[in-house]
C-alpha positions in Angstrom: 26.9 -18.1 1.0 24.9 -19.1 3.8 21.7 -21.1 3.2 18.5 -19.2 4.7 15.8 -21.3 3.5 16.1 -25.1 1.4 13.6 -26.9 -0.7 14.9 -30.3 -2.1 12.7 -32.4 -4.3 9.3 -31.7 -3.3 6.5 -32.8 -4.5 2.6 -32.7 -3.7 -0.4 -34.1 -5.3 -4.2 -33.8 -5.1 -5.4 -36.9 -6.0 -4.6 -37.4 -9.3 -3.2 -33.8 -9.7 0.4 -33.4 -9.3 0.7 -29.8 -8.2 4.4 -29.5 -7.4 6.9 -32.6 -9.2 10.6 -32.9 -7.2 11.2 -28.6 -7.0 14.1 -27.6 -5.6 14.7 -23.9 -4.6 17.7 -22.3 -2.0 17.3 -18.8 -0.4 20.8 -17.4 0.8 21.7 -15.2 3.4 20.5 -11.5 1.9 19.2 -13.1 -0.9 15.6 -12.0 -2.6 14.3 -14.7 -4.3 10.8 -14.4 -6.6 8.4 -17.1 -7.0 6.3 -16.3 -10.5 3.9 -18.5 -12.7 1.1 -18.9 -13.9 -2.5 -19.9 -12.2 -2.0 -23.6 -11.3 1.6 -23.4 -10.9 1.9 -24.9 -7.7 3.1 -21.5 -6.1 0.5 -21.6 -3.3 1.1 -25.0 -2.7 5.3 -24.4 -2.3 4.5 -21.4 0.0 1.9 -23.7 2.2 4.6 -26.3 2.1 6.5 -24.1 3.6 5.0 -22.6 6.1 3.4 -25.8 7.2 -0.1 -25.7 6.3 0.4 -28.9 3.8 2.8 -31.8 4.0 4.8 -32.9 1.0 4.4 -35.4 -0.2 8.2 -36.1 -1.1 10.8 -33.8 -0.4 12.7 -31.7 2.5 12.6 -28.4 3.4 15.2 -26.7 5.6 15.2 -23.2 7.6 18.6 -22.6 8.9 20.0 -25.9 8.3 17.2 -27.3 10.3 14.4 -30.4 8.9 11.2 -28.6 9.4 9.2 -30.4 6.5 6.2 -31.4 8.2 6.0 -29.1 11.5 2.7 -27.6 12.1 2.8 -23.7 11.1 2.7 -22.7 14.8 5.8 -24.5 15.0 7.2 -22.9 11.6 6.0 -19.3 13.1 7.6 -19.5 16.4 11.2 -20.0 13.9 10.3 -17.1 12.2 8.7 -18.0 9.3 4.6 -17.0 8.3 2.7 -16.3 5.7 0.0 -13.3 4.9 -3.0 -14.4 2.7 -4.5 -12.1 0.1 -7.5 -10.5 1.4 -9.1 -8.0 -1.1 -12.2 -7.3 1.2 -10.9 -6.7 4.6 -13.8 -4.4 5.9 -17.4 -4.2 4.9 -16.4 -0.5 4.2 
């Protein structure tokens, strides 16, 4: 199978918080792949990992075979990867 998308030991603190500890993860070709926890998981921090908005710490990530750990999410967009934030109140009606 073809490798999509590539985590390899990331991590990511907050001071003395350590939010995400050397997490690994691989999205294939056609693959759907889940992310589920609980509050304080580190969830949000992987996906902003990954779409740029925060560094890691330690750790690669890969999108088609290609290093994009620390690109700005512009960057990360223009490859084809964003991300949507929940937004419960869009309107003021």
């Amino acid at each position: 199978m073809e490798i999509i998308l590539e985590g390899r030991k990331i991590s990511k603190r907050f001071g003395g918080l350590i939010a995400l500890n050397s997490v690994n993860f691989k999205l294939n070709r056609g693959e759907i792949l889940g992310l589920i926890g609980p509050n304080g998981a580190g969830k949000t921090t992987l996906f902003n990992i990954v779409s740029g908005l925060y560094k890691p710490d330690t750790g690669v990530v890969r999108y088609m075979g290609r290093d994009i750990t620390g690109l700005k999410p512009n960057e990360i967009c223009r490859l084809g990867i964003a991300r949507t934030f929940q937004l419960i109140r869009l309107l003021a009606r």
